[in-house]
LOMAR-181934 format. One record per residue (C-alpha): x, y, z. Coordinates in steps of 0.001 Angstrom, whole numbers, plus 524288, in hexadecimal, padded with zeros to 5 digits. Example, Ala and Ser with C-alpha at 12.3 -4.5 7.8 and 13.67 -1.06 7.14 Angstrom:
<sites>
8300C7EE6C81E78;835667FBDC81BE4;
</sites>
This chain:
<sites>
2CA641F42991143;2D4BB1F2BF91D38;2DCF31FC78917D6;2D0EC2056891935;2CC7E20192926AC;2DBBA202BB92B68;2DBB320E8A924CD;2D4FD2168E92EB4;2DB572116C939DA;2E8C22132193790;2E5F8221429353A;2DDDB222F494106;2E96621B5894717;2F265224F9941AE;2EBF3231EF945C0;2EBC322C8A954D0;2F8FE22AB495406;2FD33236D494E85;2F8F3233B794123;303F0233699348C;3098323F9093892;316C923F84930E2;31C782477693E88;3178123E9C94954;32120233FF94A7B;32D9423CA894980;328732447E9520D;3251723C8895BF8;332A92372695B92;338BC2445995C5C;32FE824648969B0;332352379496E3A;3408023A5996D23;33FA524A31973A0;338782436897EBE;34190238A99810F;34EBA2438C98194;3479824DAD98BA0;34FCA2479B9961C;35B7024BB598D66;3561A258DA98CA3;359D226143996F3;3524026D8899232;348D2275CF9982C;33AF227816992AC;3365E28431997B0;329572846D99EC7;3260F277D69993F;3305A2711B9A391;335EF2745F9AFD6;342F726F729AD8D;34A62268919A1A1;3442E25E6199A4D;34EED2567D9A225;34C4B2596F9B06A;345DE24EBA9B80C;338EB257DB9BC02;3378D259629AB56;338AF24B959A867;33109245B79B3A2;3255924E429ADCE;3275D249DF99EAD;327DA23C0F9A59E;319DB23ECF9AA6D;31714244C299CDB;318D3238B0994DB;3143622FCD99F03;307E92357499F37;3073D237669901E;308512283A9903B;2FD7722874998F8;2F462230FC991F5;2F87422858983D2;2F33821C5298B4F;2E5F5223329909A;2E3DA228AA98343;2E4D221AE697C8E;2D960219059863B;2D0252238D9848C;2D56922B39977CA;2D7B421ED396E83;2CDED214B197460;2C41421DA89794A;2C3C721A6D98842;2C2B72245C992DD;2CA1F21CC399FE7;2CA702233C9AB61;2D480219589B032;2E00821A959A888;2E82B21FFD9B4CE;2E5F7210DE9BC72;2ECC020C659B25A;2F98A216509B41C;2F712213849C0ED;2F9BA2042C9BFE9;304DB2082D9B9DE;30BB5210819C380;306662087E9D011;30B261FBB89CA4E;3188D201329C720;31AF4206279D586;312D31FC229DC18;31C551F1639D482;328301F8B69D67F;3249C1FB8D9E638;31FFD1EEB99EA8B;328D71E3A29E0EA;337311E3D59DCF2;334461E1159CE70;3383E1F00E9C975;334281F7B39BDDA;332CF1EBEC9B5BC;329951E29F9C04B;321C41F11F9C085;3210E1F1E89B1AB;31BC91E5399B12B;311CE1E6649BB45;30CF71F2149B373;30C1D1EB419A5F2;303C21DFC09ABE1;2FAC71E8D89B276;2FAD21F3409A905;2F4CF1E9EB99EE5;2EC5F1E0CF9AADE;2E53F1EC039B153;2E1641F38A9A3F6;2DDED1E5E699D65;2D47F1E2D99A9B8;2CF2F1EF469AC21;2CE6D1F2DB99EBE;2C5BF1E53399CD8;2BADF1EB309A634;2B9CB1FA7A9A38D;2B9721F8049963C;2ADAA1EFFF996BC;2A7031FD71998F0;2A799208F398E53;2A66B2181799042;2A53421F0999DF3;2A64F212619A3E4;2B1F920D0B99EAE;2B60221A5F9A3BF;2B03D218709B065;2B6A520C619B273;2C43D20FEE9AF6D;2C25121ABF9B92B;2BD5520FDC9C33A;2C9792068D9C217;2D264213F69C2D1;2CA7C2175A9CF20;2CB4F20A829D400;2D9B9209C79D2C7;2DB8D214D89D76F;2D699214F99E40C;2DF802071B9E59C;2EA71210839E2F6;2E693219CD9EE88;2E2B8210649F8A8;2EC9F206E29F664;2E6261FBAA9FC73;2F3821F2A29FAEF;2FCFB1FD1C9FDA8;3030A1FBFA9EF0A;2FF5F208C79E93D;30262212EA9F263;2F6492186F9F404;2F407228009F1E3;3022C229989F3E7;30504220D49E703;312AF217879E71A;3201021D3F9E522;328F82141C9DC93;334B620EC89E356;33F30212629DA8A;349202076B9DE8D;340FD1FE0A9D665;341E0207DB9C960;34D2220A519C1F8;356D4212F29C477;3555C21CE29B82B;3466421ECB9BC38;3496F222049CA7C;34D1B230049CE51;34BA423E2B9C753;358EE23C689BF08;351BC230579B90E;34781239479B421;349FC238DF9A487;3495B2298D9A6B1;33AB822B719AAFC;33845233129A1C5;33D7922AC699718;3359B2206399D2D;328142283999BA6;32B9A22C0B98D3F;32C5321C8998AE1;3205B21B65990B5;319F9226159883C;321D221FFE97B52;31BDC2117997F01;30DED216A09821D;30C8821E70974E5;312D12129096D71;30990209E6973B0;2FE982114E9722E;302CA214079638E;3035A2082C95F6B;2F785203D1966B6;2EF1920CF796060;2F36620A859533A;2F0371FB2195479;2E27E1F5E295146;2DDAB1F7E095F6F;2E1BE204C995F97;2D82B2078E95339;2CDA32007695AC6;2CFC52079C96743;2CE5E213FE95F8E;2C14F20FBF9593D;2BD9B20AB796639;2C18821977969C7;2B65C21DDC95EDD;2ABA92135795DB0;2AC84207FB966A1;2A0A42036F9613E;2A63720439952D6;2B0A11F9AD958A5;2A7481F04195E4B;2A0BB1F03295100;2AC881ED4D949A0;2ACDF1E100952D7;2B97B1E6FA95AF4;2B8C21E40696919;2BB921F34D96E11;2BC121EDC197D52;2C8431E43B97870;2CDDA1F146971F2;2CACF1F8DF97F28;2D0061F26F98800;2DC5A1EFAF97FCB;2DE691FF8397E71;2DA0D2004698CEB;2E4BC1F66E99080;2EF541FB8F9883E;2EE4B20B0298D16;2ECF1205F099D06;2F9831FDE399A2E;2FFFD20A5399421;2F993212919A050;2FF9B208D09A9F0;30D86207C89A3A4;30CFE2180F9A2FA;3092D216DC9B1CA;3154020E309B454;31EA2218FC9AE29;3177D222BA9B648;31B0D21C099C0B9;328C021C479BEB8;3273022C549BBBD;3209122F639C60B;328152269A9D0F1;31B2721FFA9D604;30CE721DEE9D495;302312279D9D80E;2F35F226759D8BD;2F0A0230689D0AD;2F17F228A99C67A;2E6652219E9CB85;2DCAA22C3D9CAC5;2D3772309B9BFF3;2D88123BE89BDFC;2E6CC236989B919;2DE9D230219AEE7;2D71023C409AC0D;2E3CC2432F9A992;2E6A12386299F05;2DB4923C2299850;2DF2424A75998B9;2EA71247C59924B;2E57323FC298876;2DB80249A398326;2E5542559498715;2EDA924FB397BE3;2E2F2248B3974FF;2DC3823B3397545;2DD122322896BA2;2E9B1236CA96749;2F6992306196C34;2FD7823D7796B2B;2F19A2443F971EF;2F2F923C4597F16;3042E23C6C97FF0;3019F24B3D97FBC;2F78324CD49878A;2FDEF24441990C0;30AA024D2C98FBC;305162587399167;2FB5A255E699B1F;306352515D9A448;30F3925A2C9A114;304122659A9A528;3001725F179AFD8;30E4F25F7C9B5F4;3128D26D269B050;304FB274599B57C;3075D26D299C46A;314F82735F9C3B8;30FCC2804E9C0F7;304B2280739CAAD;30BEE286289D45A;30ECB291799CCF7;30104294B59CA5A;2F438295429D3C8;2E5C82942E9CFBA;2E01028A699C6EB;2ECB4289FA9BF57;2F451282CE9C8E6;2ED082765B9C786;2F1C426F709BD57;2E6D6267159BA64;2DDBA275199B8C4;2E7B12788A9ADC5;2E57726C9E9A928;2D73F26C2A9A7E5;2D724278F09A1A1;2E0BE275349946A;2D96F268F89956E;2CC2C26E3599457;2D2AE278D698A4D;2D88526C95981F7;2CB8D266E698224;2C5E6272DD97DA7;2CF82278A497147;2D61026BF496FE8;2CBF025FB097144;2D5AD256B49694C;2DF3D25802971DD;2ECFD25F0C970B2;2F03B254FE96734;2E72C25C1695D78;2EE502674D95D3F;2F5FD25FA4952EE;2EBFC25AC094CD5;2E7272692894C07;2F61A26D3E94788;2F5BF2635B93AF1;2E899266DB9362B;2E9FB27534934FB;2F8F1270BD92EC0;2EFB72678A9250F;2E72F273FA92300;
</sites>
């Protein structure tokens, strides 16, 4: 009888985590591995790439890549595997970077005192937060994520304690970081640092999701009422998954940070969030694969088609028009995401 009711959920378990694919593991490693040596690589990608895979411009954009894949991976533990829409996620990133530069500015504690200031309120704020909009389901719960965001991020702007920076955002002062993450030279050493983040998030998400919350948070996901009648209390299992991704989000908002030499309110808005969710259904939801490649592509667009506005006029030369459109196209021929595509691939191969 538990074999039976196991049964089901370790195969569910496996197809949201790329199922028993023979391939997958080795070929993740393979990638793991080609991403770690592109520093090493000084060879030109044409039109993809600008420069080498080794120049300083290339890598500082891959940096942004897997940062923001890590980003997308905790969002979609959020909405895609528990089933909540959060129009907050960005406050979150945001603690993240304005704690790291408002620690390193103001104290002489270094990476490590900033790193610590993150952890305690990258698990506080979620945990009390998380407490009160989850006491709300639906549109609201949406609504109030999107209150706190606004809420925080109109503390960014005005700056009422002259911490933050205001509109201008808060450069980092690089004599409190170490040397091989100071200065374009130091570039691969970024970048190795936002490929650790990526590795960490999708290992933590992983193994999250393959534990007995993670089932719940994916029935939760399907039939929250289902739960309650099995005698499971889903608020206990929300707020745990809601906890869990804003911790990732704030860690990922630490590292880009450290990228990006600063904080910046953008982060703050809405719409930073909305792009998260972009990402997550570009690649597809629900599928840990789905948001790492929406999140790498989506940034990797979103860079490339703001280089090559000024080469074009009309429509075109806004990025986020060409963005709309292949979104609204994916949507359209591709509702499952680009993630389906292989899903699409090994079905006509079964065939």
């Amino acid at each position: 009888m538990t074999d039976q009711m196991t049964r089901p959920g370790a195969v569910a378990t496996a197809r949201i985590l790329g199922g028993p694919r023979p391939w997958v593991r080795p070929v993740s490693l393979a990638l793991l591995l080609l991403m770690a040596a592109l520093p090493a690589l000084d060879v030109q990608i044409p039109l993809l790439f600008d420069g080498t895979l080794a120049s300083p411009g290339v890598l500082h954009l891959l940096s942004l890549m897997c940062v923001m894949a890590a980003i997308a991976i905790t969002y979609d533990l959020l909405f895609g595997f528990t089933g909540l829409l959060s129009f907050g996620h960005g406050l979150y990133v945001a603690i993240g970077m304005y704690t790291t530069a408002v620690v390193l500015t103001n104290t002489g504690l270094g990476l490590g005192g900033a790193l610590g200031y993150v952890v305690v309120l990258g698990v506080a704020v979620p945990l009390v937060l998380g407490a009160v909009v989850l006491r709300v389901g639906g549109i609201a719960f949406t609504m109030a994520t999107l209150a706190f965001a606004q809420a925080g991020a109109i503390f960014v702007v005005r700056d009422p304690f002259r911490v933050t920076g205001g509109e201008l955002g808060l450069a980092l002062p690089y004599e409190q970081l170490p040397d091989v993450l100071v200065g374009v030279v130091n570039a691969k050493y970024r970048y190795w640092l936002a490929l650790a983040l990526l590795v960490l998030t999708v290992v933590v998400v992983r193994w999250a999701l393959a534990s007995r919350p993670g089932r719940v948070w994916r029935a939760i996901r399907d039939n929250e009422t289902r739960v309650t009648v099995l005698g499971l209390r889903s608020y206990a299992f929300k707020l745990m998954a809601f906890t869990l991704s804003s911790f990732l989000a704030t860690l990922g908002g630490m590292v880009y940070a450290l990228i990006v030499g600063g904080a910046h309110a953008e982060v703050t808005d809405s719409t930073f969030t909305l792009g998260l969710l972009v990402m997550v259904v570009l690649g597809g939801s629900g599928r840990l694969s789905g948001a790492l490649i929406g999140g790498l592509v989506y940034t990797y667009l979103s860079h490339r088609l703001g280089d090559l506005s000024t080469t074009v006029s009309g429509p075109l030369s806004e990025p986020m028009f060409v963005l709309g459109v292949l979104f609204v196209a994916l949507i359209m021929f591709l509702p499952g995401g680009i993630v389906s595509l292989v899903r699409r691939t090994e079905s006509r191969g079964e065939a």
